[in-house]
LOKOL-942226 format. One line per field, with one value per atom (N, C-alpha, C): residue number from 0; residue in three letters; atom name; x, y, z. Coordinates in nm, 4 decimals. Layout:
% residues N
nudren	[NUM;...] .
lumke	[Ala;...] .
keba	[CA;...] .
xx	[X;...] .
yy	[Y;...] .
zz	[Z;...] .
//
This chain:
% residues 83
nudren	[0;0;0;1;1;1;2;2;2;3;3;3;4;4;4;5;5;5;6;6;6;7;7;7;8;8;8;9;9;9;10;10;10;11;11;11;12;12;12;13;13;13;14;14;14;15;15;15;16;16;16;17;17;17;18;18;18;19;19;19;20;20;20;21;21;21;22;22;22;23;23;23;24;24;24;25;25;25;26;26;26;27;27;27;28;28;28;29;29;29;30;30;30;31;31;31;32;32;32;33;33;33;34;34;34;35;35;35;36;36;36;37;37;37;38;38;38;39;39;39;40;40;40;41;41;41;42;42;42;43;43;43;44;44;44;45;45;45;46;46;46;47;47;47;48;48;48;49;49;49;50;50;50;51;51;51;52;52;52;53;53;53;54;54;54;55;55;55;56;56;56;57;57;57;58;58;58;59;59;59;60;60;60;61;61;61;62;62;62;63;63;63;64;64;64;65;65;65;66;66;66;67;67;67;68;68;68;69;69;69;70;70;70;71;71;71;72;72;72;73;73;73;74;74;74;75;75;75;76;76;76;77;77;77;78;78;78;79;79;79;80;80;80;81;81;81;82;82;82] .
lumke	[Unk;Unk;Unk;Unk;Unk;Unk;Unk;Unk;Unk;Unk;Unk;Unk;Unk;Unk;Unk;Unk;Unk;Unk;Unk;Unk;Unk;Unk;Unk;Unk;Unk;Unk;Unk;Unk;Unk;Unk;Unk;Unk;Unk;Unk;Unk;Unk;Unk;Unk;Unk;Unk;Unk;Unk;Unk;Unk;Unk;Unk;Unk;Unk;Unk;Unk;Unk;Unk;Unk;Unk;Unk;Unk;Unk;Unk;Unk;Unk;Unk;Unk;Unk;Unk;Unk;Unk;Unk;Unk;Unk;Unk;Unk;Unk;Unk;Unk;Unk;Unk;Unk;Unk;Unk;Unk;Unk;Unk;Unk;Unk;Unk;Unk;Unk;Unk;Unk;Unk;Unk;Unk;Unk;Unk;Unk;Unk;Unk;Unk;Unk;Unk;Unk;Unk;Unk;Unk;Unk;Unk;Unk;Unk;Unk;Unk;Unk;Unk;Unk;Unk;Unk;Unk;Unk;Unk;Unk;Unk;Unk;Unk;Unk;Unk;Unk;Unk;Unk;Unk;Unk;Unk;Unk;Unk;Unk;Unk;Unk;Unk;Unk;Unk;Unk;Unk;Unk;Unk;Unk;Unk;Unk;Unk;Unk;Unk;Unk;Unk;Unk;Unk;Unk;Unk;Unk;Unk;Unk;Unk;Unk;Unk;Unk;Unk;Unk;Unk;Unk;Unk;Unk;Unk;Unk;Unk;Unk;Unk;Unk;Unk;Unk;Unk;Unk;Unk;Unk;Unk;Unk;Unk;Unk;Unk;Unk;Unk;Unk;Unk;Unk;Unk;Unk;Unk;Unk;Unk;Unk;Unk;Unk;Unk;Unk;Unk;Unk;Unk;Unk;Unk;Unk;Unk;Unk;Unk;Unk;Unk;Unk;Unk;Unk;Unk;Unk;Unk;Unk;Unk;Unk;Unk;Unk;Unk;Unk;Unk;Unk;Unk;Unk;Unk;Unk;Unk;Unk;Unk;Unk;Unk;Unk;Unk;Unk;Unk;Unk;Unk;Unk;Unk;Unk;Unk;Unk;Unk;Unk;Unk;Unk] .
keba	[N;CA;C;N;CA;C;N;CA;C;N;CA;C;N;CA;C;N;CA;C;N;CA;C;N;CA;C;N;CA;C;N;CA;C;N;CA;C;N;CA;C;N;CA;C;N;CA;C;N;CA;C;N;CA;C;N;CA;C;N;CA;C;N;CA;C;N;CA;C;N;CA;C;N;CA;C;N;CA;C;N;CA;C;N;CA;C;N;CA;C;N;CA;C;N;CA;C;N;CA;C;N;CA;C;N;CA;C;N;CA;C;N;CA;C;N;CA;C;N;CA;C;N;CA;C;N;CA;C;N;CA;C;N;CA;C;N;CA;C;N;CA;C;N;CA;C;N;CA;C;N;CA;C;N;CA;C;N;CA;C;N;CA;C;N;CA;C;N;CA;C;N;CA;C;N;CA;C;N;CA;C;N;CA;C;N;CA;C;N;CA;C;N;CA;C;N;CA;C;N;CA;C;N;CA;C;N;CA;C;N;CA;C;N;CA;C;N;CA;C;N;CA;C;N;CA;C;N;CA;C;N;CA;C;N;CA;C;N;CA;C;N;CA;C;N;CA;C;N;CA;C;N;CA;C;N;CA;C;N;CA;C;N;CA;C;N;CA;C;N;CA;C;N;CA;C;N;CA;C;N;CA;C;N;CA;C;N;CA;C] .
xx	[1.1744;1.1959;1.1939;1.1406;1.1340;1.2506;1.2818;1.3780;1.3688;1.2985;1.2503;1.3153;1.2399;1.3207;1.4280;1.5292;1.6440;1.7395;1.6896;1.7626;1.7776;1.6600;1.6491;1.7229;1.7230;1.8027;1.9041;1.9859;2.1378;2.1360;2.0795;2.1236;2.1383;2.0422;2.0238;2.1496;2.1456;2.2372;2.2008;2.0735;1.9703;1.8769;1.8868;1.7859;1.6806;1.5348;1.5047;1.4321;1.4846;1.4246;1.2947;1.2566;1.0867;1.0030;1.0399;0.9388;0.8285;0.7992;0.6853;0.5909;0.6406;0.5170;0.3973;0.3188;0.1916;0.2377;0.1655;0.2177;0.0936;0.1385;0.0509;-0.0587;-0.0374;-0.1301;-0.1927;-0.2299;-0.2941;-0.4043;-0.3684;-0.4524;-0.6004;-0.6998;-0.8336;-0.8285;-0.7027;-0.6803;-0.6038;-0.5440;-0.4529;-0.5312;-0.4436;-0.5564;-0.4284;-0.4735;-0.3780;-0.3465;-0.2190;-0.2231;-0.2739;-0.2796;-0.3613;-0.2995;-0.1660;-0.0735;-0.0780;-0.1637;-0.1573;-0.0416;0.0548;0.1586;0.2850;0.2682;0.3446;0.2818;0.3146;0.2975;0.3410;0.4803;0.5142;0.4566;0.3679;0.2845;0.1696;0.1176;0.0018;-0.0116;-0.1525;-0.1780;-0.2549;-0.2818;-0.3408;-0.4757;-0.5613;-0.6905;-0.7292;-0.6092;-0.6121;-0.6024;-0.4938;-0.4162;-0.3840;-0.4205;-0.4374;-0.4707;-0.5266;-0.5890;-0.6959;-0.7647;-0.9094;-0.8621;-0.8792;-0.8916;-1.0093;-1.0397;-1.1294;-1.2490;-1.1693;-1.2765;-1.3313;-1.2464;-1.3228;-1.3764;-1.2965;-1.3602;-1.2782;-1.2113;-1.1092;-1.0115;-1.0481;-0.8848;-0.7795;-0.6483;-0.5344;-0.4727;-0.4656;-0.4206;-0.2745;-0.2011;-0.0524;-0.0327;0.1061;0.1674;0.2146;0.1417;0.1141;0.3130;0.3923;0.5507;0.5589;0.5198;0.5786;0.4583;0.3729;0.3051;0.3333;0.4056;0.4783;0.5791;0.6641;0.8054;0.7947;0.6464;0.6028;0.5563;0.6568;0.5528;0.4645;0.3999;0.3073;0.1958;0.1942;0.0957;0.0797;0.1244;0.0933;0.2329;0.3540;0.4912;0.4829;0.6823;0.7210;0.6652;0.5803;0.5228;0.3673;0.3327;0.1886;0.0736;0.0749;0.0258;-0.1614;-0.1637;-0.3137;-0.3525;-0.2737;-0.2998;-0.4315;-0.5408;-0.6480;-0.6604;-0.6711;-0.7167;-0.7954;-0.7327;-0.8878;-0.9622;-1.1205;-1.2063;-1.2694] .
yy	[0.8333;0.9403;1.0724;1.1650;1.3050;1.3865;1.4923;1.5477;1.6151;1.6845;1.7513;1.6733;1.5451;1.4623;1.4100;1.3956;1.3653;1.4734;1.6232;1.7408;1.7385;1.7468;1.7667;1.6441;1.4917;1.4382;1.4302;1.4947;1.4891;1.6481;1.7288;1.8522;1.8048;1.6708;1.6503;1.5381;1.5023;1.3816;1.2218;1.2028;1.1134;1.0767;0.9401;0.8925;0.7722;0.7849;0.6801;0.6333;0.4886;0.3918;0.3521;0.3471;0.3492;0.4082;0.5455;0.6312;0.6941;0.6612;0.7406;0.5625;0.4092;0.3417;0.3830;0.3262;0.3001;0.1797;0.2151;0.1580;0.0546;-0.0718;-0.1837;-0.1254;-0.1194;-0.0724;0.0480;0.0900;0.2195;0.1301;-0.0086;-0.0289;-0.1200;-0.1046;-0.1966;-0.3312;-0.3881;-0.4932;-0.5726;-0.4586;-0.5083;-0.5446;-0.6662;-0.7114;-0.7026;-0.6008;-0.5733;-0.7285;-0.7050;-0.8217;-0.7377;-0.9016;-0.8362;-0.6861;-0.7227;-0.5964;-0.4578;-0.3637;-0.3010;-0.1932;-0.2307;-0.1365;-0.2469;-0.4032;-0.4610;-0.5165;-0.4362;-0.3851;-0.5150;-0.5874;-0.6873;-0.8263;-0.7953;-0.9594;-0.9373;-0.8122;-0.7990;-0.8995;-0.9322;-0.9977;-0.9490;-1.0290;-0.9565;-1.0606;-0.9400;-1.0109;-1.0307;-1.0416;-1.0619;-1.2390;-1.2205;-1.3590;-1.4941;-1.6555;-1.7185;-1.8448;-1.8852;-2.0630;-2.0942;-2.1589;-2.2042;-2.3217;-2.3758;-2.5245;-2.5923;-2.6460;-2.7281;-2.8286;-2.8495;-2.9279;-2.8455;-2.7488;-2.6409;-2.4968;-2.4934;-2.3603;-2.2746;-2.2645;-2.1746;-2.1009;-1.9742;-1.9024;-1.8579;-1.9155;-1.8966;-1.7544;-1.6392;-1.5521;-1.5109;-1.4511;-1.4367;-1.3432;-1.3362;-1.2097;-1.1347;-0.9595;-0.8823;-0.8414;-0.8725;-0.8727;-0.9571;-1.0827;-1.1566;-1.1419;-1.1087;-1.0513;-0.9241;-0.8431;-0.7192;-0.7341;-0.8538;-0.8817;-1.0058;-1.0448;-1.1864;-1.0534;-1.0930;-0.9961;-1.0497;-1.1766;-1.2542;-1.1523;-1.1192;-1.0953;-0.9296;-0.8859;-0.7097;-0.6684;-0.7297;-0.6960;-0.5730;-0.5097;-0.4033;-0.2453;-0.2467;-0.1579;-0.1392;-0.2649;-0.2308;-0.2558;-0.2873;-0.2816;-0.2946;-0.3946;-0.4251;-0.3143;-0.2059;-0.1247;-0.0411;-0.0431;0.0318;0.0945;0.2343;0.3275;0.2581;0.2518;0.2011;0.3042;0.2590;0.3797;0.3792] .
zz	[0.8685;0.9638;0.8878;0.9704;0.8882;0.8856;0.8358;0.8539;0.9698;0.9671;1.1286;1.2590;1.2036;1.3349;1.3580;1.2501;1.1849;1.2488;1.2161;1.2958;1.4246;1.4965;1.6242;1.7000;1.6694;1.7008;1.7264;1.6139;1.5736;1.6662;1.7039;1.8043;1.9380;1.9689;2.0793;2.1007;2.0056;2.0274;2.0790;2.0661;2.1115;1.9866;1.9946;1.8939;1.9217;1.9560;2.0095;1.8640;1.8698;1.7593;1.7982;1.6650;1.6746;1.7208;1.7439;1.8204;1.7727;1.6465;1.5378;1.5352;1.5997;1.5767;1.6996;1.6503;1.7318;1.8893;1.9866;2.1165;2.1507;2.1503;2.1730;2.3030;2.4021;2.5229;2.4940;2.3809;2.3462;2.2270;2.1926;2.1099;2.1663;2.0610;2.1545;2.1404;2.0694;2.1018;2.2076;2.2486;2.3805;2.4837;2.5873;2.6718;2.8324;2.8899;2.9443;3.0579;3.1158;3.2481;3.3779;3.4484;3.6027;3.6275;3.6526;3.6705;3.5397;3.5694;3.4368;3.4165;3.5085;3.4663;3.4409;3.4109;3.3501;3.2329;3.1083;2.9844;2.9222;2.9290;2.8597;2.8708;2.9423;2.9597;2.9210;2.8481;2.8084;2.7124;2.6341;2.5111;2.4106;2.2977;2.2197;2.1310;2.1719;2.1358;1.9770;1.8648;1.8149;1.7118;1.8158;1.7639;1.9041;1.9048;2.0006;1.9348;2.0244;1.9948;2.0755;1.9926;2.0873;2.1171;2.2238;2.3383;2.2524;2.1296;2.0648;2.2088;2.2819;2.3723;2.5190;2.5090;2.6459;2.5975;2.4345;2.4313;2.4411;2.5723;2.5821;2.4851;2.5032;2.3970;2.5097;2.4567;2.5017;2.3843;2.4312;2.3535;2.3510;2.2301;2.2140;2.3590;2.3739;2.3914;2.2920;2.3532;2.2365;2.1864;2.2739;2.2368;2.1105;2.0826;2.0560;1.8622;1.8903;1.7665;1.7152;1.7922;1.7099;1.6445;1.6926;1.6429;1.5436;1.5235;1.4018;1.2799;1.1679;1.0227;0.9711;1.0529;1.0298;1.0824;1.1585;1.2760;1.2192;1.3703;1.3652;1.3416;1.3639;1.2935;1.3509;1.3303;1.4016;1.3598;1.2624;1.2449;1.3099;1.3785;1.4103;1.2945;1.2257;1.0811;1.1335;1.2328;1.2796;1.4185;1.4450;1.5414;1.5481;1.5891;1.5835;1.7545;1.7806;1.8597;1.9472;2.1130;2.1829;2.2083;2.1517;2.1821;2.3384] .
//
């Protein structure tokens, strides 16, 4: 955290955690749900499993790969800009 933001916090008296990461539904890997304003059921076209006999990919929820430091972890580490 910067100091900048460290100040203005402590004037305001409000501190929101994690507010400098990158936001999964802003990335081109996010795959939004039917509903695109329910954000937490989105997935991520990163990480999943192929169905070996149909083919099919079953993809994560993009929640549950932000919070793996396997994956994209709480920093976003695999976050790229959707163009």
């Amino acid at each position: 955290m910067n100091l900048l933001h460290f100040f203005l916090s402590t004037m305001v008296g409000t501190f929101i955690k994690d507010i400098q990461l990158p936001v999964c539904k802003d990335c081109q890997f996010f795959i939004p749900y039917e509903n695109k304003e329910q954000y937490t059921l989105g997935k991520c076209r990163l990480f999943g499993k192929k169905n070996l006999v149909s083919g099919e990919i079953t993809y994560e929820f993009a929640d549950v790969c932000r919070i793996s430091p396997n994956k994209c972890g709480n920093n976003g580490t695999l976050y790229k800009v959707a163009e």
